[in-house]
C-alpha positions in Angstrom: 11.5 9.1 -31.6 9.3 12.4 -30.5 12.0 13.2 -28.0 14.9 13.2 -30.9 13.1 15.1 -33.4 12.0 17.9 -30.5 15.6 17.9 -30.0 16.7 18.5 -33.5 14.0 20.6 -34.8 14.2 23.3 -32.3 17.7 23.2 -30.9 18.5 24.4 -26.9 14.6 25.5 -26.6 13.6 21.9 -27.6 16.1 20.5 -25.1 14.9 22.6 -22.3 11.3 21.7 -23.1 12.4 18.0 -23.2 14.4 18.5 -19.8 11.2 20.2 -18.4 9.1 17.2 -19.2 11.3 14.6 -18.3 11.5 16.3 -14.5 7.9 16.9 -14.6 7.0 13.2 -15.2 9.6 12.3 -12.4 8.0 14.8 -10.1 4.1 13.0 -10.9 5.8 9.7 -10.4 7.2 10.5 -7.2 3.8 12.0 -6.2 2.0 9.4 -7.2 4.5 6.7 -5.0 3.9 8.8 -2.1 0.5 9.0 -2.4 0.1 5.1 -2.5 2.4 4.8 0.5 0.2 7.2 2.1 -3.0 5.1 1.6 -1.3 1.9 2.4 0.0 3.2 5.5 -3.3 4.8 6.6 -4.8 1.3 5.6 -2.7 -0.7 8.0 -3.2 1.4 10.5 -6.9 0.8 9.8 -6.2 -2.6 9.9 -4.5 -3.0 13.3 -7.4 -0.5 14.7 -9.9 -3.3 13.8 -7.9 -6.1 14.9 -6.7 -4.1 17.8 -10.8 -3.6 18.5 -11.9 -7.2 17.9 -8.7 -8.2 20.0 -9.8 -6.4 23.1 -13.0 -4.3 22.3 -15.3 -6.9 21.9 -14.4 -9.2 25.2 -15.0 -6.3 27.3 -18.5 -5.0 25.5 -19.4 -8.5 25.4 -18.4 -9.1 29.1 -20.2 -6.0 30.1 -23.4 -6.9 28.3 -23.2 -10.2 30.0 -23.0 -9.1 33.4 -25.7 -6.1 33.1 -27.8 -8.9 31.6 -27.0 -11.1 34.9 -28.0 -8.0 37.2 -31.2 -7.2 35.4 -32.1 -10.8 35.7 -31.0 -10.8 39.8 -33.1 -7.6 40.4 -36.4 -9.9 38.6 -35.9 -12.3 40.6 -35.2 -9.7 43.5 -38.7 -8.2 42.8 -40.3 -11.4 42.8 -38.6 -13.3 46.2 -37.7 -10.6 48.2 -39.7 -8.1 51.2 -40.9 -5.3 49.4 -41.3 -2.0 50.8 -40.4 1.9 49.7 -36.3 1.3 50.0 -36.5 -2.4 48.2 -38.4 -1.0 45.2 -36.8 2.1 44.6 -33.6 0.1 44.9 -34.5 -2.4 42.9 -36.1 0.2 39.8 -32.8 2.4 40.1 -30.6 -0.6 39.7 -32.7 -2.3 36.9 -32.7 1.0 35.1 -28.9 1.4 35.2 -28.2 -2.3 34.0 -30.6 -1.9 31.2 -28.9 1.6 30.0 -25.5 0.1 30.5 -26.6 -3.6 28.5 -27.9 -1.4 25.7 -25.2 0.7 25.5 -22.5 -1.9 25.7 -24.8 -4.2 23.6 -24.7 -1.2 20.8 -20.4 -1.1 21.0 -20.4 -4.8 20.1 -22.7 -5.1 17.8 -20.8 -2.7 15.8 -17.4 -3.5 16.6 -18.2 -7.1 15.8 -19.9 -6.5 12.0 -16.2 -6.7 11.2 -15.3 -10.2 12.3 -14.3 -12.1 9.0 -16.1 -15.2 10.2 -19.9 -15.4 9.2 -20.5 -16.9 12.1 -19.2 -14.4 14.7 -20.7 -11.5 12.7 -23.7 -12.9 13.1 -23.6 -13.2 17.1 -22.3 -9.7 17.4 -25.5 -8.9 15.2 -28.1 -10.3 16.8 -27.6 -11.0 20.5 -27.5 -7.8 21.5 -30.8 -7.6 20.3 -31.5 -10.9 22.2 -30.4 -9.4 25.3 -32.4 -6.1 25.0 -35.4 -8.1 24.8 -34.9 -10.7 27.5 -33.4 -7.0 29.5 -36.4 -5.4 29.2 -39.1 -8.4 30.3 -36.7 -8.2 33.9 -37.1 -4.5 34.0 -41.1 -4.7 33.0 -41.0 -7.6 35.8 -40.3 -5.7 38.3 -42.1 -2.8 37.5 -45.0 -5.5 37.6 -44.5 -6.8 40.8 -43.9 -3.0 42.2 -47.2 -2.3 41.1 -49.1 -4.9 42.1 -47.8 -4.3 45.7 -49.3 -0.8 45.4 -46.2 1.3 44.5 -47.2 2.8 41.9 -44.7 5.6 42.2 -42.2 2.7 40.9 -43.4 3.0 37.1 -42.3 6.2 37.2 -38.9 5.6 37.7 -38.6 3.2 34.8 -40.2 6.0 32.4 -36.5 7.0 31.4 -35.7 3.1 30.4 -38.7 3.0 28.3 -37.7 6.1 26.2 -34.2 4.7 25.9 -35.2 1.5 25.6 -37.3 3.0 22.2 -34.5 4.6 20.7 -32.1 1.8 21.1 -34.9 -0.4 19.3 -34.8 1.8 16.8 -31.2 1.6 16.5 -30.7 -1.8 16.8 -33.8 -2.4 13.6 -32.5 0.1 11.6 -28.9 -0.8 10.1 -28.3 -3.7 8.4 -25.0 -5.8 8.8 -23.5 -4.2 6.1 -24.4 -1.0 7.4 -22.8 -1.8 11.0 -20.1 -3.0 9.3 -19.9 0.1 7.2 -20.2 2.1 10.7 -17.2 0.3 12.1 -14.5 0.7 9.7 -15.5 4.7 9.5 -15.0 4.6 13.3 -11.8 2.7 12.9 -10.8 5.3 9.9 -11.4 8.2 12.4 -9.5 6.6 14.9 -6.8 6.7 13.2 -7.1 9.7 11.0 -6.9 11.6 14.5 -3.6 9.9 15.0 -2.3 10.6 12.2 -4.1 13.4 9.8 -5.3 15.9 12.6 -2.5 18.4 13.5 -2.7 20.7 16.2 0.8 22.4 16.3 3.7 21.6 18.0 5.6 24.6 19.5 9.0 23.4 20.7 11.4 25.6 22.7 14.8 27.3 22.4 14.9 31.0 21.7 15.7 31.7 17.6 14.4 27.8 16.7 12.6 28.0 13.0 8.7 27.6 13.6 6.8 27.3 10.7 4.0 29.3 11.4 2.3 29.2 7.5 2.1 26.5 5.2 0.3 25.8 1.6 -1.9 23.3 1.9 -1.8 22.0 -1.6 1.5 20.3 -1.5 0.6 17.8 0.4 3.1 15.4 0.4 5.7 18.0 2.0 3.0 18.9 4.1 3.2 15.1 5.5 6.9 15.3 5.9 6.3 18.4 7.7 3.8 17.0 9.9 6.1 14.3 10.6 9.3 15.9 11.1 7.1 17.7 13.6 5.6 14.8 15.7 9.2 13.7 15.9 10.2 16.8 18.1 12.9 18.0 15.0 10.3 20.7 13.7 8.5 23.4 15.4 4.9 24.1 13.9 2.0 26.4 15.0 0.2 25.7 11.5 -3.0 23.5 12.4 -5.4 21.1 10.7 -8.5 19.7 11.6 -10.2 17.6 8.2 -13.6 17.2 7.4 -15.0 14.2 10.2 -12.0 15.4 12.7 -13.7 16.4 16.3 -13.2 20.4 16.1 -14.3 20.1 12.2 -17.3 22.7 12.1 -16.8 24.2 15.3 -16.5 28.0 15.9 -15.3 30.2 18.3 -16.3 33.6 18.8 -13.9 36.9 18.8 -12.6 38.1 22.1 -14.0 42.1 22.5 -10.4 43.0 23.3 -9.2 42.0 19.1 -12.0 44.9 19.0 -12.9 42.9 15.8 -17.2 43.0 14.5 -18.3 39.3 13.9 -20.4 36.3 15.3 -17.2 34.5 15.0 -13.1 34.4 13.5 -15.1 33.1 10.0 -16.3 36.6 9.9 -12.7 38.4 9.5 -11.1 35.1 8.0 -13.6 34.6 4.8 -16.7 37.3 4.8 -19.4 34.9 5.9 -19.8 31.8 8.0 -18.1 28.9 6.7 -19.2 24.9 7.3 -15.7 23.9 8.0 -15.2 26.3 11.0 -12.9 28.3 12.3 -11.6 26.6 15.8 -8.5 25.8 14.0 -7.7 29.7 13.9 -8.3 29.9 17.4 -5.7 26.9 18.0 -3.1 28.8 15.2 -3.5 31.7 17.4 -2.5 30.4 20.3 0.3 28.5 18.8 1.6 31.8 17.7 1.7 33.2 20.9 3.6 30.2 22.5 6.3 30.4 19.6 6.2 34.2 20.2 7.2 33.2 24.1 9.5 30.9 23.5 11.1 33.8 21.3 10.7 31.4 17.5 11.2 32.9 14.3 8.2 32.6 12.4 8.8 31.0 8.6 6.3 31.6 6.4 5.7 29.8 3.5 5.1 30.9 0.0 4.2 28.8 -3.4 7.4 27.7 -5.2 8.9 30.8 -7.0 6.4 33.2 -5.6 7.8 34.9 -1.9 6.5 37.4 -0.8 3.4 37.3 -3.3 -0.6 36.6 -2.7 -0.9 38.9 0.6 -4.1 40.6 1.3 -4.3 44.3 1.7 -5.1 44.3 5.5 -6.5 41.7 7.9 -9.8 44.2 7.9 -9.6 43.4 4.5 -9.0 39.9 4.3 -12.8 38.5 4.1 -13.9 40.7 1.9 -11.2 40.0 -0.4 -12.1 36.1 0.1 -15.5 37.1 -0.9 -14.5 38.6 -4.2 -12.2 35.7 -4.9 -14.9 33.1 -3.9 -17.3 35.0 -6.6 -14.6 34.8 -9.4 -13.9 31.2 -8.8 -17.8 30.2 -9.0 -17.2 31.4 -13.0 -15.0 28.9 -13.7 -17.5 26.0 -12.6 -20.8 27.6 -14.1 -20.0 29.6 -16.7 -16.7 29.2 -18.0 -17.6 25.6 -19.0 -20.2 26.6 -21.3 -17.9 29.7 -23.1 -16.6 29.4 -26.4 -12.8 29.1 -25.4 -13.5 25.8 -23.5 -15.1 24.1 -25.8 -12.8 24.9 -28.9 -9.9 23.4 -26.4 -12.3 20.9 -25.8 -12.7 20.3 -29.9 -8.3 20.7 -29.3 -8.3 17.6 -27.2 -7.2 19.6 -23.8 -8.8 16.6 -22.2 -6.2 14.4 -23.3 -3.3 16.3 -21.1 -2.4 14.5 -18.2 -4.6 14.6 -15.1 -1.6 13.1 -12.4 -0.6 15.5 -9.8 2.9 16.7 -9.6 3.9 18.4 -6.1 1.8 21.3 -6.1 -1.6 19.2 -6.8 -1.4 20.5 -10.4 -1.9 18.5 -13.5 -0.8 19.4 -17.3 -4.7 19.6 -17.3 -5.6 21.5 -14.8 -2.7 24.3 -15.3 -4.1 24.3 -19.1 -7.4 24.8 -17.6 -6.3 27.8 -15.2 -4.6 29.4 -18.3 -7.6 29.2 -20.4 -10.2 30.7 -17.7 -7.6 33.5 -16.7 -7.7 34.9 -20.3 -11.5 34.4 -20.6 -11.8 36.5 -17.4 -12.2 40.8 -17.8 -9.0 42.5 -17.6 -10.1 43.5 -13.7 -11.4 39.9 -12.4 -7.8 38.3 -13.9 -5.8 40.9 -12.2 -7.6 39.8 -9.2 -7.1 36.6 -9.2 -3.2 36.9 -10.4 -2.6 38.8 -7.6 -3.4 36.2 -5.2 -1.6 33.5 -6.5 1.6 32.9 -4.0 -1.0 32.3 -0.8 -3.3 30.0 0.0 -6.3 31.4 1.1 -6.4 30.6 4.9 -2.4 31.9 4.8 -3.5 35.0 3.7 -5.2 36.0 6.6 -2.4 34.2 8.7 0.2 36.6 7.5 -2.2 39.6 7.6 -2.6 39.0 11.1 1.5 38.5 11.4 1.5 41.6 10.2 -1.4 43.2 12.3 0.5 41.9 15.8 3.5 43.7 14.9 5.1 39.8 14.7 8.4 39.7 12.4 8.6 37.0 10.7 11.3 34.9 7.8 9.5 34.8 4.0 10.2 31.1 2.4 9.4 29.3 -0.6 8.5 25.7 -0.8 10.9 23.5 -2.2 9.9 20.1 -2.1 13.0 18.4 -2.1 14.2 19.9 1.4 11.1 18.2 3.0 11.1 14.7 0.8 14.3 12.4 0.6 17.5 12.3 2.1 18.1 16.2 1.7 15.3 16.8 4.1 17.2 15.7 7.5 20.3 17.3 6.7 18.2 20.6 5.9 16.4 20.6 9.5 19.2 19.4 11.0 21.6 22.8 9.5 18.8 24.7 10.7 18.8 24.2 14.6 20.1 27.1 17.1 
């Protein structure tokens, strides 16, 4: 009924308005289908990582635990029975320290690897006998020590210091999680598993002189970006862009500057964002190189901008690019600690601007959020707003991507994202049109 009378009432503009809607609403639909398939793909692959683990992680902790436990309890009995002199009991302290390190270790794998066993009953074993075997572990090892002393080698003790500490810490692990909290611990490790499979991207930089690399991508559409990633893994894209999530192994890390970029910083944060960031900047180091394989293999660089913005959102200079981070970063903290309390947001709250929709369409916007951006930009001084339109078109790590592009002398191909070459049945033909 709303959709007829916006029709009539304001002619073609009403139709276009209507048409607008209607392919926005597809657009958040389709997002929101592709973000489910996401999660339930990432949850079966969760899924077979746990039953993958139970299926042949847990026979071989449990198997190693069993047979450390049978050593520690030979080398007792060793100490007890056997001709002791200098070589037996050093022998026999060495060996009984290795087999408690290795029981505790393994006995640590499958206690946590089993807290996800649906039967009560095996989560319980997995619980508490590797507790039961770091106790009855440590009487063989204080057995020997024992008997080592009482035959006057009192040198032995020392030997078994290490165990001890060890042997503390592992107490202390084994008494402080719950099973809930072990099982909690296992499906993270299983998560990480396979986020590394599937999530982490390091770049793939496939040969053939002229080939279409792309070297810079948005991160906010995210579902193209997981078409990207997997045209990629699939050998039928060439990518030097990189990413390494929060909980990935090279999260956090940084690397310092080589002296012969002839670049001032503790590390690449310093030119990348103006101060050191938590996430790191080892990916940088990793797009860097991928940029001068794809360079070698003679690639042309694609870089891509927002949808309907190429060749906008650049940075001045890569000298310039933290600082101008910096001065974004400052505007942005506005819009969570002061623009909220202004008088322009809470007449749009009086308005009902919290009743827009909050589903994502392609570029991770909502009616809301775009409503939100609008309102803050015209609270903002003339400057600050000029600032901040000016750097729409980029993302922020891009921008210091193409400034350094630019600084290498490195030629490269300006594109704009359009989602429907990389989802659907348009994106294979589009690849495919595109090889040398």
């Amino acid at each position: 009924c709303f959709t007829l009378r916006a029709g009539f009432a304001f002619g073609s503009f009403g139709e276009e308005v209507l048409e607008f809607l209607r392919l926005e609403q597809m657009e958040v639909h389709r997002e929101r289908e592709l973000k489910k398939e996401r999660e339930k793909m990432l949850q079966e692959q969760v899924e077979l990582e746990r039953k993958n683990g139970l299926r042949f992680g847990c026979p071989y902790y449990f198997s190693a635990m069993l047979c450390s436990a049978v050593g520690l309890g030979l080398c007792a009995c060793a100490s007890i029975i056997a001709i002791r002199n200098a070589f037996t009991v050093s022998f026999l302290s060495v060996v009984s320290v290795f087999f408690l390190a290795v029981l505790l270790f393994f006995g640590l794998m499958a206690r946590t690897r089993g807290a996800v066993f649906h039967l009560q009953s095996l989560r319980l074993l997995s619980y508490h006998c590797p507790l039961v075997c770091m106790i009855l572990g440590s009487i063989c090892v204080i057995t020997t020590v024992i008997f080592s002393l009482i035959d006057g080698f009192w040198w032995s003790a020392l030997i078994a210091v290490p165990a001890f500490c060890y042997l503390g810490w592992m107490k202390w692990r084994f008494c402080s999680n719950s099973m809930e909290e072990e099982q909690e611990a296992s499906m993270e490790i299983d998560a990480q598993r396979v986020a590394d499979r599937t999530i982490v991207f390091h770049g793939s930089i496939l040969k053939g002189r002229g080939r279409p690399c792309v070297c810079s991508w948005p991160g906010k559409y995210a579902s193209a970006w997981d078409a990207l990633v997997q045209f990629s893994r699939n050998g039928d894209l060439s990518a030097a862009v990189v990413f390494l999530p929060q909980g990935s192994e090279n999260f956090g890390s940084h690397d310092p500057i080589p002296k012969a970029e002839g670049i001032e910083g503790d590390c690449w944060c310093d030119p990348l964002y103006g101060e050191k960031k938590p996430w790191g900047c080892r990916w940088w180091s990793k797009w860097i190189a991928n940029i001068e394989l794809a360079m070698k293999e003679g690639a042309n660089l694609h870089v891509y901008f927002f949808k309907g913005m190429k060749g906008k959102g650049k940075v001045e200079d890569f000298s310039t690019a933290g600082r101008e981070h910096l001065q974004r970063e400052e505007i942005q903290l506005k819009k969570k600690e002061h623009f909220p309390e202004s008088p322009e947001f809470k007449v749009a709250l009086e308005g009902g601007i919290q009743k827009l929709s909050k589903e994502v369409r392609a570029d991770a916007s909502s009616q809301y959020s775009r409503e939100v951006d609008r309102l803050f930009l015209a609270w903002l001084p003339d400057e600050e707003r000029k600032v901040i339109e000016a750097a729409e078109g980029l993302g922020n790590s891009q921008k210091a991507e193409v400034a350094w592009l630019k600084r290498k002398g490195y030629d490269y191909t300006e594109m704009e994202v359009d989602v429907s070459q990389w989802i659907g049945e348009q994106a294979i033909w589009q690849w495919a049109a595109d090889e040398p």
